[in-house]
C-alpha positions in Angstrom: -16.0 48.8 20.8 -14.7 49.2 24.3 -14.5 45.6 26.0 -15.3 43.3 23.4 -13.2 40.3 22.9 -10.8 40.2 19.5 -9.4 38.2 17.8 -6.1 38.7 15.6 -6.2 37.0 12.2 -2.0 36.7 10.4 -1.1 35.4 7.1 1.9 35.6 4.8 2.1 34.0 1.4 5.6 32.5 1.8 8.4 33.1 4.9 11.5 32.3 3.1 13.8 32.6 5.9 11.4 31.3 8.3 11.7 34.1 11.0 8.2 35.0 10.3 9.1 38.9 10.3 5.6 40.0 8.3 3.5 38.1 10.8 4.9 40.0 13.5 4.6 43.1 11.8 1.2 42.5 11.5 0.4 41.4 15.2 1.9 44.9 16.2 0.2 46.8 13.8 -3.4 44.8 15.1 -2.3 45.2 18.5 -1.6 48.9 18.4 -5.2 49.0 16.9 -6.7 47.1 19.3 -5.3 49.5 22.1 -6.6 52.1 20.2 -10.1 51.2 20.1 -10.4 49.6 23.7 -10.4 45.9 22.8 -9.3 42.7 24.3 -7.0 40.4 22.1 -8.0 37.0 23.1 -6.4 34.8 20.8 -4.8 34.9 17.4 -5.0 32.6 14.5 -1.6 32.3 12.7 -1.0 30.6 8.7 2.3 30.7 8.0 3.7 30.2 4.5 0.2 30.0 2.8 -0.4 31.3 -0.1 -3.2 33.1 -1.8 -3.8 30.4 -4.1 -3.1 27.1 -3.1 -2.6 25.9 0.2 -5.0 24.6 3.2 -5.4 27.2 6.2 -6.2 25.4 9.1 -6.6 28.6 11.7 -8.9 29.8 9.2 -11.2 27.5 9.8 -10.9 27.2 13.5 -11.3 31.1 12.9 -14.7 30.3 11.8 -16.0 27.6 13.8 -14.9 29.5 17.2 -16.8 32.5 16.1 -19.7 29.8 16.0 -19.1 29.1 19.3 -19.9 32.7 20.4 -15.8 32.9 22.0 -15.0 36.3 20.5 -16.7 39.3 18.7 -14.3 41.2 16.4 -12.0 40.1 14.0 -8.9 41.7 13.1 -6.5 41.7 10.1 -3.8 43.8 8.5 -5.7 43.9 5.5 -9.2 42.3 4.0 -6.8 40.1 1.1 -5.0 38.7 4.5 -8.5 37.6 5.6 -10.0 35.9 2.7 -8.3 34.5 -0.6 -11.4 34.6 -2.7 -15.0 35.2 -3.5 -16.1 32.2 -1.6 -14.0 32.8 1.6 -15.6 36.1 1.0 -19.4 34.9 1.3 -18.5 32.4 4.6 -17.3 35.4 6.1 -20.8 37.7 5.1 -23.1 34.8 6.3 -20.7 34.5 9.8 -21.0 38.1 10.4 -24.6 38.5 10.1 -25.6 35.1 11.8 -22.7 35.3 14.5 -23.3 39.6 15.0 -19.5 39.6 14.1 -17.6 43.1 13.2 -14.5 42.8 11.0 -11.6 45.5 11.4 -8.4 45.8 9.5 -5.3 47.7 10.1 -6.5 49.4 6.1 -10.1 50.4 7.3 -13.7 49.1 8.9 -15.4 46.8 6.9 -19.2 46.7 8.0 -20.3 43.4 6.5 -24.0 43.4 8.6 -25.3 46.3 5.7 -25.4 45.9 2.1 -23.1 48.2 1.4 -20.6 47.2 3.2 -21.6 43.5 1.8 -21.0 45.4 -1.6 -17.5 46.8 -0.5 -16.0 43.7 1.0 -17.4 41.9 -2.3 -15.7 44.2 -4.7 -12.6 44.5 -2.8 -12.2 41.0 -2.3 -12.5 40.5 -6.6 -10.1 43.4 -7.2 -7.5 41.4 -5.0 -8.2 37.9 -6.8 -8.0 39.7 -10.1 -4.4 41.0 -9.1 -3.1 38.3 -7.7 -4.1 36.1 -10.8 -2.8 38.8 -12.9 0.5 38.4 -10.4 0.1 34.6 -11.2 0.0 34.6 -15.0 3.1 36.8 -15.1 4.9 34.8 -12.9 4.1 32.1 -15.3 5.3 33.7 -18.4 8.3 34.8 -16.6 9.5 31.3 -15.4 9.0 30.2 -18.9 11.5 32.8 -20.3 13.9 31.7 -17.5 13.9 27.8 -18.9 13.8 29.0 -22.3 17.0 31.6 -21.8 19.0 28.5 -19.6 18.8 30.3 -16.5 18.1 28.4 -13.0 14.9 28.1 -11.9 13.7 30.5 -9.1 13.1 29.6 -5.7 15.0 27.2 -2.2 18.6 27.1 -3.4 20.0 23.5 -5.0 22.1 21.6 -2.8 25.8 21.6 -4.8 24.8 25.5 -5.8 24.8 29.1 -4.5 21.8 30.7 -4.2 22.0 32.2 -7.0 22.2 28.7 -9.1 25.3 29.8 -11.1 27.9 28.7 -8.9 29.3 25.2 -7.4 29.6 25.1 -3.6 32.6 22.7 -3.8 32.1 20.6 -0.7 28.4 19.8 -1.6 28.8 19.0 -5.3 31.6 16.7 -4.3 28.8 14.7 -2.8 26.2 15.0 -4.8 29.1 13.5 -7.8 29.5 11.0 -5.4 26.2 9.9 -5.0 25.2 9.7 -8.7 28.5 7.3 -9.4 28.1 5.5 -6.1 24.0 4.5 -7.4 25.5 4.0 -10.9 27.9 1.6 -9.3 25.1 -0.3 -7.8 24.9 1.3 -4.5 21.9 1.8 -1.9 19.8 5.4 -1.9 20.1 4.3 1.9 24.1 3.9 1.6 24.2 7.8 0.5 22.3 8.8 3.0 24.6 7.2 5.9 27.3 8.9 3.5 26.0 12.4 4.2 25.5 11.9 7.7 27.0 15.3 9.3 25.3 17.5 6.3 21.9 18.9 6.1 19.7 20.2 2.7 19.8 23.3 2.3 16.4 23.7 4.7 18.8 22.8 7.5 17.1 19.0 8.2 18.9 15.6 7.8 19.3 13.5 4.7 16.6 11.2 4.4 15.6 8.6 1.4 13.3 10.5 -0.1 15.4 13.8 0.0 18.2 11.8 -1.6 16.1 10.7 -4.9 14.5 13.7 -4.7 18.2 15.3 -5.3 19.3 12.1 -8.0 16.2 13.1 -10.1 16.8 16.4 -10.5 18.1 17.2 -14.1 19.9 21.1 -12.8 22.9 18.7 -11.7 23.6 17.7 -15.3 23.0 21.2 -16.4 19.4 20.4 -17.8 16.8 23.1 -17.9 13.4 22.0 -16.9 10.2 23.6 -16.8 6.8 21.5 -15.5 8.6 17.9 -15.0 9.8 18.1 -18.9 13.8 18.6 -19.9 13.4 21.8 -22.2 16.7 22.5 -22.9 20.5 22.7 -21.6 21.0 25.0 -18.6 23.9 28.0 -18.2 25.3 26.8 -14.9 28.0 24.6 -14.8 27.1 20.5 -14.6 28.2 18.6 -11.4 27.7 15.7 -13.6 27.2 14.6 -17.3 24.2 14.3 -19.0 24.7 10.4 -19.8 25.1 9.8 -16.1 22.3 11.8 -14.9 20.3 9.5 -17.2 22.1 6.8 -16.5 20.6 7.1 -12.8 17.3 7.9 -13.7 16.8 4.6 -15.5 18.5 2.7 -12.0 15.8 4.3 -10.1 12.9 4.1 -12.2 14.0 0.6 -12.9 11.0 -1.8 -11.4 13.5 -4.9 -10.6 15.3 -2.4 -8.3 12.7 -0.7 -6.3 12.1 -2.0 -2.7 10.5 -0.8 0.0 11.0 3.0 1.3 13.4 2.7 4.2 14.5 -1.2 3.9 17.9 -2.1 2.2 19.1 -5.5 2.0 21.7 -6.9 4.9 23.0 -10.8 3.7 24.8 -11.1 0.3 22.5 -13.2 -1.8 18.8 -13.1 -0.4 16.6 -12.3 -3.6 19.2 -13.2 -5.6 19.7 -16.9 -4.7 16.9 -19.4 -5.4 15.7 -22.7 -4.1 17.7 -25.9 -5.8 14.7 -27.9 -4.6 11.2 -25.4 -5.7 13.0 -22.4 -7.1 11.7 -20.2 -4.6 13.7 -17.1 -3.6 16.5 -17.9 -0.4 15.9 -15.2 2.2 17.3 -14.7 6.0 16.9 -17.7 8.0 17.8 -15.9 11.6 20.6 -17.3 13.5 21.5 -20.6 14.7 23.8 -20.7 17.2 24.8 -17.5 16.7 25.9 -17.1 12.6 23.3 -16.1 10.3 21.5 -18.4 7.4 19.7 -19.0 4.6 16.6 -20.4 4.0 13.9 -21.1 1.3 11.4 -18.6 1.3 8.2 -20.9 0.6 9.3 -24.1 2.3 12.2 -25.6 4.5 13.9 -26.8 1.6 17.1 -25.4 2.2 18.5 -24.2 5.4 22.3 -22.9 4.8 24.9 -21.0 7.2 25.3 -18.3 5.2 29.5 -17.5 6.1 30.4 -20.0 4.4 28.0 -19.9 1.3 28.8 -16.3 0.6 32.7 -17.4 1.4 32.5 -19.4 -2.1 30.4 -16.5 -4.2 32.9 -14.2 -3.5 35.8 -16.3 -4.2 33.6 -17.5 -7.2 33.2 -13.9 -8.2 36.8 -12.6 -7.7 38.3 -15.6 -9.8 35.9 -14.7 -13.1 36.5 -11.2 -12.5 39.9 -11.4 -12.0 40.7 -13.4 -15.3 42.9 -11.6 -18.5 39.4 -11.3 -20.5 37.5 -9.1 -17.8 37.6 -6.1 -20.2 36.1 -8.0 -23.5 33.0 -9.5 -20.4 32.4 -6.0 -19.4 32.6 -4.5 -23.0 30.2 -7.4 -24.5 27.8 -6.8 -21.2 27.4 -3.4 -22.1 25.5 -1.4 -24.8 26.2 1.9 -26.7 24.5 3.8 -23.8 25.7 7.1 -25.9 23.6 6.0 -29.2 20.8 5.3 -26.7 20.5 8.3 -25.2 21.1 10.3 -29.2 18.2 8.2 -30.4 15.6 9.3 -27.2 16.6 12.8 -27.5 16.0 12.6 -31.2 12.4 11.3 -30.5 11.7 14.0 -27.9 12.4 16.5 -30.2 9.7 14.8 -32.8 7.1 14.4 -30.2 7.8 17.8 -29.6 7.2 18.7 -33.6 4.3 16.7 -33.8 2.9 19.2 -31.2 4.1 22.8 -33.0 2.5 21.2 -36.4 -0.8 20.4 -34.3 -0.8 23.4 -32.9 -0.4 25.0 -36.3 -3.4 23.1 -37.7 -1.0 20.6 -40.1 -1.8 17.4 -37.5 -5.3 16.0 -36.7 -6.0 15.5 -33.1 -5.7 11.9 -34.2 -2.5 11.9 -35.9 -1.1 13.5 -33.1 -2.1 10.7 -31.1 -1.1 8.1 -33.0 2.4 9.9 -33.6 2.7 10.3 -29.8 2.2 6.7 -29.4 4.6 5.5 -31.2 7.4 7.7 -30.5 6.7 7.1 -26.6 6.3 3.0 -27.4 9.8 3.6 -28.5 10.6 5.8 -25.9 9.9 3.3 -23.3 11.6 0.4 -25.0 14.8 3.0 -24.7 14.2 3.6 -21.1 13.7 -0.3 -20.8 17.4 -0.8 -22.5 18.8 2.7 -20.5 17.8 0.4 -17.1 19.2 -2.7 -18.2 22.8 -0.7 -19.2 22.8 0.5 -15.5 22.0 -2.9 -13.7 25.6 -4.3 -15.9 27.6 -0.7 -14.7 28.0 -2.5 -11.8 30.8 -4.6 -13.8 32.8 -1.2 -14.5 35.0 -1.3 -12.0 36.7 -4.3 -12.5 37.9 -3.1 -16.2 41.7 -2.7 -16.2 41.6 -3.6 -12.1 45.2 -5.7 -11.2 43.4 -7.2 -8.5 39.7 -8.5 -8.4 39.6 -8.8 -4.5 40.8 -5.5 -3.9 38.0 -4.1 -6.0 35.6 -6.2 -4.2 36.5 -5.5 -1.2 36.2 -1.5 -2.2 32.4 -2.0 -2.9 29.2 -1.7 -0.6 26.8 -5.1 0.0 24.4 -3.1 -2.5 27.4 -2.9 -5.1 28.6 -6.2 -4.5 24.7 -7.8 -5.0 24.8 -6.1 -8.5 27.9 -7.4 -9.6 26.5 -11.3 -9.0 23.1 -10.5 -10.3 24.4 -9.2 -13.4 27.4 -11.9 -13.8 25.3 -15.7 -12.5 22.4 -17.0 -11.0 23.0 -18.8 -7.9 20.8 -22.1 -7.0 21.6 -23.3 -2.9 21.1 -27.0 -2.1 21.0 -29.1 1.0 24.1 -30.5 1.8 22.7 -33.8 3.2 21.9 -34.6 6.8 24.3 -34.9 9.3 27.4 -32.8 7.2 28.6 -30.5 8.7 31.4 -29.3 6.0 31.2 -27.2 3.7 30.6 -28.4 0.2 31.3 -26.4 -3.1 28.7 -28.8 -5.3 26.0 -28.1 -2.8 26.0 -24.3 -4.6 25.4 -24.7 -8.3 26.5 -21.2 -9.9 25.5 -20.4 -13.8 27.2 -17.5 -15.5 24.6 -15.4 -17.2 24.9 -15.1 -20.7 
């Protein structure tokens, strides 16, 4: 083989710690071999972090279509399982080697693929791998279910808020991630956490970003919730950085449809979406500036065109003065529902819709009485969720319960916080104050408590 040009083919499964230390073991190991034999290395073709089973390989195929091109005439790999994941990898690399005159080497033994016996090896060695790492597959299956079933954290990155081990709090990160549930319960921003956590990183060493954020508030291992597949199977053995009624109490906030906006976008003026037209009943939204202070105006048509100082000046004062009266306690009481008996009655029907499955299973269900059991528990469900949603919009009104003073509170909360507290305590109509006044007037903003 002396001269010919080849080519170095690396793969591991999964680099947890990102060095990349079994790649470079197996570029030495192929270089040695290449010495060896007398063979140019021309170029190598790394995939990182790609697993046997799922996962594109995107050197693999520009493996392939440069051995098309004629640019190289061996191909080298630590071992044939690093080359190809499967049968069908198997028979590209068969029809390549005979049409392309293409010799395959490994650091484990020659692999002749241009006779049919070497066809035949590379075939059966190639279905001896897939078998075991199935096999490899199906335990690891089994075993992860043993883990949700026994409480014990899943496998895998470590949790930001625990050790790597998942059994321990790391103090300074569960602090935050507390935080951040109670600040979105509140009524605050997904985008107001992360500005919160500027200065920390997740545990893979990047910045906070939106997504990461909810991807942390969904998680159910912060209120000591085993899952397994998406599905809560059970109550976890590491110790909770927050309850379970808060957990849920989030997940209804975030799933909640009147919440959701745009990735990225948060809201900057006090009552846009919240204040409507007095004139159409359009939605108010940012007018710009004029002369240099900020507005309002009606979304559809020119209707209204308010500076917006002095309209949120009167909300707020509006706001305090209700919130601030003797009875605030009995309005936040009323506004709220048994949130415990809410979430008693879902995790009763889980655990039915679970039944209904074990007695199907066990042949005492028809597959349509299954279906129609499943229906109505999750109807119910839903209506639960629906109720779970609507408790966390009005937790917004928590913090003024037993406050001394209204402003101070007010002044403690976020533009995302303070938005929730009017949405959930009046509607707010704008109207034009008339031409040529240039005064504020308190009748030109007509405010509705809700009931």
């Amino acid at each position: 083989m002396d001269g010919k040009r080849a080519v170095l083919y690396l793969r591991q499964s999964l680099d947890r710690t990102g060095d990349g230390a079994a790649v470079d073991r197996q570029r030495d190991a192929c270089t040695s071999l290449a010495q060896a034999r007398g063979l140019t290395v021309v170029e190598e073709y790394v995939d990182n972090s790609v697993s046997a089973t799922n996962g594109a390989r995107p050197r693999w195929t520009q493996l392939l279509a440069d051995a098309e091109a004629g640019r190289y005439d061996v191909i080298m790999a630590w071992s044939l399982d690093r080359l190809t994941r499967g049968v069908a990898d198997m028979e590209r690399l068969v029809v390549l080697c005979e049409r392309a005159g293409i010799a395959v080497v490994t650091v484990q033994g020659d692999l002749d693929l241009a006779t049919d016996s070497g066809r035949l090896v590379g075939r059966i060695l190639t279905a001896v791998a897939r078998g075991e790492v199935e096999r490899k597959s199906s335990r690891q299956v089994l075993a992860n279910a043993q883990r949700a079933r026994q409480g014990r954290p899943p496998q895998g990155p470590r949790a930001f808020g625990y050790s790597s081990d998942g059994m321990e709090l790391v103090p300074v990160e569960a602090e935050l991630v507390r935080c951040a549930f109670e600040k979105v319960a509140a009524g605050g921003s997904v985008l107001s956490i992360v500005r919160a956590w500027e200065g920390h990183t997740t545990t893979w060493g990047r910045p906070w970003t939106p997504r990461a954020v909810r991807t942390v508030l969904a998680n159910p291992r912060y209120a000591a919730l085993r899952s397994y597949r998406g599905e809560v199977v059970g109550e976890g053995a590491w110790p909770a950085i927050v309850d379970e009624e808060l957990w849920r109490l989030v997940q209804g906030i975030l799933s909640d449809p009147e919440r959701r906006v745009s990735p990225g976008t948060e809201r900057t003026y006090l009552l846009t979406g919240l204040a409507t037209c007095g004139v159409c009943g359009g939605l108010i939204r940012a007018g710009g500036l004029n002369h240099g202070n900020r507005t309002y105006r009606c979304a559809s048509k020119s209707h209204v065109v308010r500076a917006a100082g002095p309209v949120d000046d009167f909300v707020t004062a509006v706001v305090c003065e209700r919130l601030g009266r003797p009875d605030v306690a009995d309005l936040v009481a009323a506004k709220r529902p048994d949130v415990g008996a809410l979430h008693t009655e879902a995790a009763t029907l889980r655990q039915r819709r679970d039944q209904l499955a074990v007695l199907f299973a066990d042949g005492e269900l028809t597959a349509s009485q299954l279906r129609v059991g499943t229906e109505r528990l999750d109807g119910r469900l839903e209506q639960l969720d629906g109720q779970l949603a609507a408790a966390a919009r009005e937790s917004a009104l928590l913090a003024f319960a037993g406050a001394e003073q209204a402003r101070a509170v007010w002044e403690g909360l976020d533009l995302q916080q303070r938005r929730a507290v009017i949405a959930e305590l009046m509607t707010v109509k704008l109207l034009s104050p008339g031409r040529g006044i240039r005064t504020f007037r308190p009748e030109s903003v007509l405010i509705q408590p809700r009931s």
